[in-house]
The first five atom37 places (N, CA, C, CB, O) and aatype in JSON, in Angstrom:
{
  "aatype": [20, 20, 20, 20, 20, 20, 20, 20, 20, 20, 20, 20, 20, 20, 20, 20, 20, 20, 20, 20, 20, 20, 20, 20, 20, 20, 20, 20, 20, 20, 20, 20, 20, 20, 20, 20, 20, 20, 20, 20, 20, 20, 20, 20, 20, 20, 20, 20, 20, 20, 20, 20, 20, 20, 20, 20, 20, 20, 20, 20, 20, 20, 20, 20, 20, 20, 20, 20, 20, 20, 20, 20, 20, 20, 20, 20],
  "atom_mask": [
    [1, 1, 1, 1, 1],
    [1, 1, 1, 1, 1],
    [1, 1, 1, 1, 1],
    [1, 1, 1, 1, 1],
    [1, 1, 1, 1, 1],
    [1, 1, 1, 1, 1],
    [1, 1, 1, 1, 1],
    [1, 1, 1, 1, 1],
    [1, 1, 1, 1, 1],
    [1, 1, 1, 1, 1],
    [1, 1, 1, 1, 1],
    [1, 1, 1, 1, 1],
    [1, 1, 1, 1, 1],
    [1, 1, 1, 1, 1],
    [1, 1, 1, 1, 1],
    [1, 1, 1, 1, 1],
    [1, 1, 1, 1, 1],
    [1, 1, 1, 1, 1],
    [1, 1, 1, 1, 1],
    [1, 1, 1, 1, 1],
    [1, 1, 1, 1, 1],
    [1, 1, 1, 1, 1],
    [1, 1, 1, 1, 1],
    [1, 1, 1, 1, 1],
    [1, 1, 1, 1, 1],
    [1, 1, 1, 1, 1],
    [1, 1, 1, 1, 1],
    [1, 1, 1, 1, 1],
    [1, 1, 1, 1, 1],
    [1, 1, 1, 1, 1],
    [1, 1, 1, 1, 1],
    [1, 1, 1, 1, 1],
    [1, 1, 1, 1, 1],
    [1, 1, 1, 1, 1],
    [1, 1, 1, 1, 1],
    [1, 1, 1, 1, 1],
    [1, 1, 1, 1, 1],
    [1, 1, 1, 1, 1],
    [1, 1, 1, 1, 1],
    [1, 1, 1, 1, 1],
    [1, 1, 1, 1, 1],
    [1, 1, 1, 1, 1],
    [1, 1, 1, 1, 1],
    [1, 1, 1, 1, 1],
    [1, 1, 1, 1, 1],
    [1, 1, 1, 1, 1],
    [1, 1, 1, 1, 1],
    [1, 1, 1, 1, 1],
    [1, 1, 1, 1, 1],
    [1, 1, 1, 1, 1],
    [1, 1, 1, 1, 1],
    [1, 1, 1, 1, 1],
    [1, 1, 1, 1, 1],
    [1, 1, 1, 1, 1],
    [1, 1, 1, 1, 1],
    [1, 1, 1, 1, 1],
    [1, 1, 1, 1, 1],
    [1, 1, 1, 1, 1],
    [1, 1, 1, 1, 1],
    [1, 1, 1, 1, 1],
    [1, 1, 1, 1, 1],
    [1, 1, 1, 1, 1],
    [1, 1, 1, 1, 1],
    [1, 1, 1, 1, 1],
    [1, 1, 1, 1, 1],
    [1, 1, 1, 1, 1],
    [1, 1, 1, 1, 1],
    [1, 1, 1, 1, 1],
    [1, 1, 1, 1, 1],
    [1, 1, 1, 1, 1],
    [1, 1, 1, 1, 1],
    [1, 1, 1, 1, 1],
    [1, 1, 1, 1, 1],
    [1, 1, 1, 1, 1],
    [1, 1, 1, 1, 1],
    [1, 1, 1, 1, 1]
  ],
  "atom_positions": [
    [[19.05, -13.84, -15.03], [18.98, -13.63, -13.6], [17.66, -12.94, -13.26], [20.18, -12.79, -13.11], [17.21, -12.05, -13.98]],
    [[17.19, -13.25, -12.43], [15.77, -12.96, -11.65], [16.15, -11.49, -11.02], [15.33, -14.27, -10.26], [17.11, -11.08, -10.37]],
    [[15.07, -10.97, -11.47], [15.34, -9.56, -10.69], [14.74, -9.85, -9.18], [14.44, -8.11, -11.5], [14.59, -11.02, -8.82]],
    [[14.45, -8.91, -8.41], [14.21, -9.28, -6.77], [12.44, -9.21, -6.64], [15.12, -7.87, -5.51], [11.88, -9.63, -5.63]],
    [[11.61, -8.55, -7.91], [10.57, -8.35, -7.5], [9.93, -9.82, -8.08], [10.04, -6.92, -7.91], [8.73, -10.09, -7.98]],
    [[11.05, -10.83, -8.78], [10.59, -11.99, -9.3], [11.17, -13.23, -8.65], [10.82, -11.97, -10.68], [11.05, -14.36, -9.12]],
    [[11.88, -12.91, -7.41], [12.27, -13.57, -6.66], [11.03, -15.23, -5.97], [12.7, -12.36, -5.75], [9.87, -15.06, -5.58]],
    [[11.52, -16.19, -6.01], [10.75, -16.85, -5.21], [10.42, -16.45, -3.87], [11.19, -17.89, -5.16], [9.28, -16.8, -3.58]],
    [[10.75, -16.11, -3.37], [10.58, -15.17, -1.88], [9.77, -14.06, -1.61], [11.73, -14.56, -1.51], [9.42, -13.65, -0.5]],
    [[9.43, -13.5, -3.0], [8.08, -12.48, -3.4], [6.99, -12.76, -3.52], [8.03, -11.9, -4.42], [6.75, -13.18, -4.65]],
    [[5.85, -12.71, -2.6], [4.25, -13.0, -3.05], [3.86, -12.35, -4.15], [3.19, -12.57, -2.04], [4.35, -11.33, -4.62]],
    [[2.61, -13.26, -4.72], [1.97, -12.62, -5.64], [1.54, -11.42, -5.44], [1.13, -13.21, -5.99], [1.15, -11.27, -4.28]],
    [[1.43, -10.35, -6.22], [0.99, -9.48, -5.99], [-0.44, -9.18, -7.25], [2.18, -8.64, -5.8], [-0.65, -9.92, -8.21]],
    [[-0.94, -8.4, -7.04], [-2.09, -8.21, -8.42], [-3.18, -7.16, -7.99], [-3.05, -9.83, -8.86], [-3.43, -6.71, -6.88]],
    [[-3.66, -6.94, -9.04], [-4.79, -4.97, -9.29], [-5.76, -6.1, -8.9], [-5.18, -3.62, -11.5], [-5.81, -7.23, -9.38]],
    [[-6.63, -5.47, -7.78], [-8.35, -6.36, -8.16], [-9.15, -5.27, -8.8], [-9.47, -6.99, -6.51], [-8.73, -4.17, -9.14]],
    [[-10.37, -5.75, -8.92], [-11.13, -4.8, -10.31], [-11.85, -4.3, -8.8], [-12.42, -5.78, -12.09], [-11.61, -4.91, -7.76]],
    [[-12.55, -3.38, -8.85], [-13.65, -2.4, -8.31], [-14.14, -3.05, -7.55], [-14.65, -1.83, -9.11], [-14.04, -3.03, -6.32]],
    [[-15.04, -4.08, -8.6], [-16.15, -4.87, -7.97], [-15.47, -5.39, -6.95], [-16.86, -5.94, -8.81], [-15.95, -5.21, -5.84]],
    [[-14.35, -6.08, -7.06], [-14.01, -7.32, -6.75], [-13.56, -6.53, -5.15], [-12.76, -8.22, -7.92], [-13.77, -6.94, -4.01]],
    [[-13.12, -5.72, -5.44], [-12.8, -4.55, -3.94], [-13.76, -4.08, -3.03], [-12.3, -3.13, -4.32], [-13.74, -4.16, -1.8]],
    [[-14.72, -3.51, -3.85], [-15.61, -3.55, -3.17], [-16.44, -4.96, -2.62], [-16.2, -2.77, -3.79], [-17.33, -4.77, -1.79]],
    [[-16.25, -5.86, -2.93], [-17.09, -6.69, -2.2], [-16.25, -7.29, -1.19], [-17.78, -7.68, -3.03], [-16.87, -7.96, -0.37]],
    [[-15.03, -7.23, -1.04], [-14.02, -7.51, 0.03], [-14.11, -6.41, 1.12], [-12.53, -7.57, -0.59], [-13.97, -6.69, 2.31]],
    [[-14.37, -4.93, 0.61], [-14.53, -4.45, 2.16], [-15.75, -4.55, 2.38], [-14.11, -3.04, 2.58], [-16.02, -3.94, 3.41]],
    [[-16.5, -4.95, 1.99], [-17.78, -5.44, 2.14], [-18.1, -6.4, 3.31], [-18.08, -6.04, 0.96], [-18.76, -6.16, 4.32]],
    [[-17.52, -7.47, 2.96], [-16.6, -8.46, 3.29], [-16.66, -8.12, 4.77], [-15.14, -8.39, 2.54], [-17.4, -8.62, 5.62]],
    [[-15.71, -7.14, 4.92], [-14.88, -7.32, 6.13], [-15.03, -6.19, 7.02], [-13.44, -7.48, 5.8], [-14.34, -5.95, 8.02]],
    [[-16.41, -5.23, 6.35], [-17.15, -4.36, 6.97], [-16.23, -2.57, 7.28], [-17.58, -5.29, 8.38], [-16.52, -1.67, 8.06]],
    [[-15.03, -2.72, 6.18], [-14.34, -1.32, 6.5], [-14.07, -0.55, 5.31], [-12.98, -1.47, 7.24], [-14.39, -1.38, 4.46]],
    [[-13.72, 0.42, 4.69], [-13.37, 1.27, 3.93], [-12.26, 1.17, 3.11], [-13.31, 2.14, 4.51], [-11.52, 0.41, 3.74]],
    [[-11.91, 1.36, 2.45], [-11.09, 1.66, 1.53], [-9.54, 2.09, 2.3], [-11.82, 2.79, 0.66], [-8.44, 1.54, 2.18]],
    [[-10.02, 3.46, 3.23], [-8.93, 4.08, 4.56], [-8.27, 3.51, 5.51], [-9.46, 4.84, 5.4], [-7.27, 3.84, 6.15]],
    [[-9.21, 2.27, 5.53], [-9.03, 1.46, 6.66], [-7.86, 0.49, 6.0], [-10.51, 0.69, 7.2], [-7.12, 0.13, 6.92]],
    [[-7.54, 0.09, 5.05], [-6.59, -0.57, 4.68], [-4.79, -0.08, 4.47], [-7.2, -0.94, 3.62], [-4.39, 1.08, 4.36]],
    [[-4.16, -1.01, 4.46], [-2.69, -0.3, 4.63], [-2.23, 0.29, 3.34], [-1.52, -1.36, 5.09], [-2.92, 0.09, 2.35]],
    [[-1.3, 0.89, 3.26], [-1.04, 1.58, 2.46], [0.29, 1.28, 1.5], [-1.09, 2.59, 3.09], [1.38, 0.98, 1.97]],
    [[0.07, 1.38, 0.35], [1.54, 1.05, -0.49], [1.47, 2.53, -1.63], [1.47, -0.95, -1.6], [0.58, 3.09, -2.26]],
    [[2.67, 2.7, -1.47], [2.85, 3.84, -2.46], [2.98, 3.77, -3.85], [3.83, 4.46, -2.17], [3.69, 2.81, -4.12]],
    [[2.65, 4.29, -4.72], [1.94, 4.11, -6.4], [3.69, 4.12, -6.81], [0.53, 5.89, -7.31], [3.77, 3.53, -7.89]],
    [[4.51, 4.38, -6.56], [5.8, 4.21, -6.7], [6.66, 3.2, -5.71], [6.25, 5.49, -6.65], [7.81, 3.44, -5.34]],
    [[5.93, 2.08, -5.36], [6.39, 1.13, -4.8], [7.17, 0.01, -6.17], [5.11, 0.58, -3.87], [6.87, 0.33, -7.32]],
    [[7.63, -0.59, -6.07], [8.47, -1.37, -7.08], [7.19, -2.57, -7.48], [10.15, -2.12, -6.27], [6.87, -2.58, -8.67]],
    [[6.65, -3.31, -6.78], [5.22, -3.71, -7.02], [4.77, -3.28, -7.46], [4.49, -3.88, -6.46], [4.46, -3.89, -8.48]],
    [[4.22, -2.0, -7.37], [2.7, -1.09, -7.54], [3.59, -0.87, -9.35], [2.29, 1.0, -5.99], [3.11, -1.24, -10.42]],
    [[4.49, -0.4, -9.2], [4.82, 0.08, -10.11], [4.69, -0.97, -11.55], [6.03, 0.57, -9.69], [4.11, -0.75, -12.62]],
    [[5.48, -2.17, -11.09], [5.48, -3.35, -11.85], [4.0, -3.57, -12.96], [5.61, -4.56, -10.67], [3.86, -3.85, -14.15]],
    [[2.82, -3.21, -11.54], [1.86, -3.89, -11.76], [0.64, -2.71, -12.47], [1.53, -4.66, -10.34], [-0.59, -2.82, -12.59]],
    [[1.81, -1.33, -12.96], [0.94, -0.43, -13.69], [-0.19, 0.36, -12.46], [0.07, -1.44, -14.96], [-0.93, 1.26, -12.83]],
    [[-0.18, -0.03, -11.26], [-1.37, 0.34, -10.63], [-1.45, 1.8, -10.3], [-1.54, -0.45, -9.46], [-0.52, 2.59, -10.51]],
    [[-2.69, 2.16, -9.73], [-2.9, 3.73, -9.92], [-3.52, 3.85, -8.45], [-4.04, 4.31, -11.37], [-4.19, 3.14, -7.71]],
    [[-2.83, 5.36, -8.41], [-3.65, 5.91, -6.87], [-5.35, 5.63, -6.82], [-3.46, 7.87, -6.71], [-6.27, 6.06, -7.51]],
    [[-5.32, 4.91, -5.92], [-6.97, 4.73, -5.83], [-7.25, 2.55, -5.73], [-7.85, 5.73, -7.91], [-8.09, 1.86, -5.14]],
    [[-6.25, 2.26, -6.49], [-6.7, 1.02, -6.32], [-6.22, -0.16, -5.8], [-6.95, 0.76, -7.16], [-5.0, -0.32, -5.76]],
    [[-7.02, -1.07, -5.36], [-6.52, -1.89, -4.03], [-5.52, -3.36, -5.02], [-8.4, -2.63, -2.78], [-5.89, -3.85, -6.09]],
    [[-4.33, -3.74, -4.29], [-3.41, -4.68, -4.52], [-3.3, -5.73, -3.74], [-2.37, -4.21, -4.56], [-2.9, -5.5, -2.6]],
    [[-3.62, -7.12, -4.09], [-4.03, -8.19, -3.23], [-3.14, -8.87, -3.27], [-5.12, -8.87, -3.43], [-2.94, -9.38, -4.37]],
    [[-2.08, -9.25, -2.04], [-1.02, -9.56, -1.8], [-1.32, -11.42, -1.9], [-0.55, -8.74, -0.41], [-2.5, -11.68, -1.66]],
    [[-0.62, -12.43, -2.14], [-1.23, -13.63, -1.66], [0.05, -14.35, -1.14], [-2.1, -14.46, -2.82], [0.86, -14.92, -1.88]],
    [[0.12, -14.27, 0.11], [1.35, -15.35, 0.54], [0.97, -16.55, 1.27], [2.41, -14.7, 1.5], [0.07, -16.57, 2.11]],
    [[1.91, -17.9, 0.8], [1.53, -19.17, 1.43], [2.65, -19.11, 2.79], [1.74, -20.63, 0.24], [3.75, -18.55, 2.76]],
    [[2.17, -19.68, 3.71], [3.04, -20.18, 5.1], [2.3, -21.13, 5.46], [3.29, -19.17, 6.39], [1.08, -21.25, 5.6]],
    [[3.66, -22.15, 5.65], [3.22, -23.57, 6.09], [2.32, -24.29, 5.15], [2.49, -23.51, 7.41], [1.64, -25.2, 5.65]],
    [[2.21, -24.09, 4.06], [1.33, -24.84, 3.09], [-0.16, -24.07, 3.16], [1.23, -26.57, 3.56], [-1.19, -24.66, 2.86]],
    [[-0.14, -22.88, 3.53], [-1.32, -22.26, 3.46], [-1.73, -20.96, 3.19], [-1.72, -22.45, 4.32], [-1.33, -20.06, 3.94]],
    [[-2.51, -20.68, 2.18], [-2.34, -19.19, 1.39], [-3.51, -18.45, 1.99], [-2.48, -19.23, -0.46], [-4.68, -18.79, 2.13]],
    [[-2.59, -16.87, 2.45], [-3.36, -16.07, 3.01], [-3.71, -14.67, 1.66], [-2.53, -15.66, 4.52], [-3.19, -14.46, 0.56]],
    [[-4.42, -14.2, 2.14], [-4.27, -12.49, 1.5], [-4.68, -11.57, 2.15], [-4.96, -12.11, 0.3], [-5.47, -11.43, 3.09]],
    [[-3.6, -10.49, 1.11], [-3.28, -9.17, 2.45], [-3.94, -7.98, 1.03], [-0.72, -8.8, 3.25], [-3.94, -8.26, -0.17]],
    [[-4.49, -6.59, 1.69], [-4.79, -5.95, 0.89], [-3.93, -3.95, 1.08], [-6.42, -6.29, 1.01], [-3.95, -3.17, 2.03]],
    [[-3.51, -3.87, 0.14], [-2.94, -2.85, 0.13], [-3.62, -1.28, -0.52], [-1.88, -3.34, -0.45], [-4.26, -1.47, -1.55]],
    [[-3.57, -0.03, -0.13], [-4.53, 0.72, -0.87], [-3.38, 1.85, -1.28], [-6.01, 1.27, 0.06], [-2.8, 2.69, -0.6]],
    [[-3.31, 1.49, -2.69], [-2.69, 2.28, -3.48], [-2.41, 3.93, -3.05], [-3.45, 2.12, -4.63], [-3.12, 4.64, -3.75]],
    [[-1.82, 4.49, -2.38], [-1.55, 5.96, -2.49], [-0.62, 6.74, -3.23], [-1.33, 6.32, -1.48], [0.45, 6.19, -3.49]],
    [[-0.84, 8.15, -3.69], [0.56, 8.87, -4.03], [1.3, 9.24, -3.04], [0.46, 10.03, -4.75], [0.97, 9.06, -1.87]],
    [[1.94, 9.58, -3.26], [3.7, 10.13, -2.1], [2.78, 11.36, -1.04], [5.69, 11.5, -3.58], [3.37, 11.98, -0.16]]
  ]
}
């Protein structure tokens, strides 16, 4: 049985590297602060080993078309 964070109904989730973060707010001309927030004890975050400080790139398809969302790792 599929647990819920492996659900088909769950986007990908995944750590981007530094670089790869930094050139996305780069990108999109804002900060690190400026992005939403997921807690380092989120069931994701957790899954995915990630650490206060680093950004989690959500990827969901609708309608046959894949977006991404970016999350900035915080503690409680």
């Amino acid at each position: 049985m599929l647990s819920k964070r492996e659900h088909e109904l769950v986007p990908t989730h995944k750590v981007i590297s530094h670089s790869d973060a930094n050139s996305m707010l780069a990108s999109f001309g804002i900060s690190v602060y400026n992005l939403p927030k997921i807690l380092v004890d989120d069931p994701q975050a957790k899954k995915l080993g990630a650490k206060a400080g680093d950004i989690i790139e959500i990827e969901r398809e609708d309608f046959g078309k894949s977006y991404k969302y970016y999350r900035h790792v915080v503690e409680r």
